[in-house]
N, C-alpha and C positions, 0 to 999 in steps of 0.2 A: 354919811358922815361929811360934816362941812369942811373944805380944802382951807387954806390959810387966808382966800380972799373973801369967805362968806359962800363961796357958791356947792352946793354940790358936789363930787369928784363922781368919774362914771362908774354906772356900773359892774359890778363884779364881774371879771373873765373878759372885759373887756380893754385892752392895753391900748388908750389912744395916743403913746410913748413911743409904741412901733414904728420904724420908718419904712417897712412895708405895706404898711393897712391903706397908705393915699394910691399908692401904688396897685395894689389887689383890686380898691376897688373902681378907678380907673378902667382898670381891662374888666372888672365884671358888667360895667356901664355901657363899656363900648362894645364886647360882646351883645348887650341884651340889644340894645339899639342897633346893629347890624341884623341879628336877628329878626328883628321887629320889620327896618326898613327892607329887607328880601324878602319874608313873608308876604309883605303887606303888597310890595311892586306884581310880584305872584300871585296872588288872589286877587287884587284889585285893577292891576292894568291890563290893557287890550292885548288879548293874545292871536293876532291873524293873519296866520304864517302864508303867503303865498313863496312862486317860485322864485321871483325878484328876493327876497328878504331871505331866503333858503340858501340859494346859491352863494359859490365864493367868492370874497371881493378881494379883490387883488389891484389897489389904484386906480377904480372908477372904469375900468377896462377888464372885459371879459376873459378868462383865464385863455389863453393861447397853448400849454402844455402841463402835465405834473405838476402839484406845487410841494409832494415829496419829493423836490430833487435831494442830491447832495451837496452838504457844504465841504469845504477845504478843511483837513484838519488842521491849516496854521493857524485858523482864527479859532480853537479850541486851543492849541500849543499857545498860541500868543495872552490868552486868559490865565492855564496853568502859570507861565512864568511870571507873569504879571503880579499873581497872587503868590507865590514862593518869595518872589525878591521884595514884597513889599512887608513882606514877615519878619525883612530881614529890619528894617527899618521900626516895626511896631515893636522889635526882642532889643533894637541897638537902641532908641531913645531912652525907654524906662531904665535901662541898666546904667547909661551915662548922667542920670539924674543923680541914680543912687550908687554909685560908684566910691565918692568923697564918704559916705560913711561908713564903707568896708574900710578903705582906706583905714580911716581912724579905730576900726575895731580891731585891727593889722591883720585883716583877708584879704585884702588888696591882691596878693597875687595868686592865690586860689581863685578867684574871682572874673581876674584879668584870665589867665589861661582857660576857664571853661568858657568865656565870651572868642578866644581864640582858637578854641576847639569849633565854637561853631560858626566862626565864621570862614572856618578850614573847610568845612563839610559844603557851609553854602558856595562857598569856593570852588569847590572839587564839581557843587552842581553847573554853576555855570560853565566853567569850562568843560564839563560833557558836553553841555547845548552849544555850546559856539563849536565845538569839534563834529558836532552832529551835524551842525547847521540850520538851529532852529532859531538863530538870529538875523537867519539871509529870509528876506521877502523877494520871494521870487512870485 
């Protein structure tokens, strides 16, 4: 059946109105061509493993000890907090955007106190970690 400019319209069952269909098949595209170029790397290129290429590199310089050691748990603490407080900031913009129109629908203060409820709790968490001492780099 011709559309309003003369042409065609598509197919039946086909919705190219979607705004996920560019989307879908982008990642099916990129999927098949990732596919394609590690197959292709794996059957086709040179595979000849000696002990130089085997071994671990560790900056051009032969491993001297373990390279399972441990690390510090500040720098796993320092990532947690990093990620909590910046929560705080991705939950306070969008709500300051849309704040003016509670306001005007008069939610305004049901609104304001559960943003004050949570910034009590993130509250409550920082001050454990400064009382813990997960803000001292020692």
């Amino acid at each position: 059946m011709p559309g309003g400019n003369g042409y065609p319209g598509p197919p039946s069952g086909v919705r190219l109105g979607d705004p996920y269909v560019p989307v879908l098949v982008s990642i099916v595209i990129a999927v098949i061509f990732s596919l394609v170029f590690v197959a292709g790397s794996r059957f086709l290129g040179p595979y000849r493993p000696n002990a130089t290429k085997t071994s671990l590199y560790e900056c051009g310089m032969p491993a001297r000890f373990a390279t399972q050691q441990r690390f510090s748990v500040k720098f796993y603490l320092v990532a947690v907090l990093f990620i909590l407080f910046d929560l705080e900031a991705v939950f306070l913009f969008p709500w300051s955007v849309v704040f003016r129109s509670f306001v005007e629908q008069g939610r305004a203060v049901f609104v304001f106190v559960e943003m004050l409820l949570f910034l009590g709790v993130l509250f409550l968490g920082w001050f454990y970690c400064l009382k813990r001492g997960a803000f001292q780099w020692d």
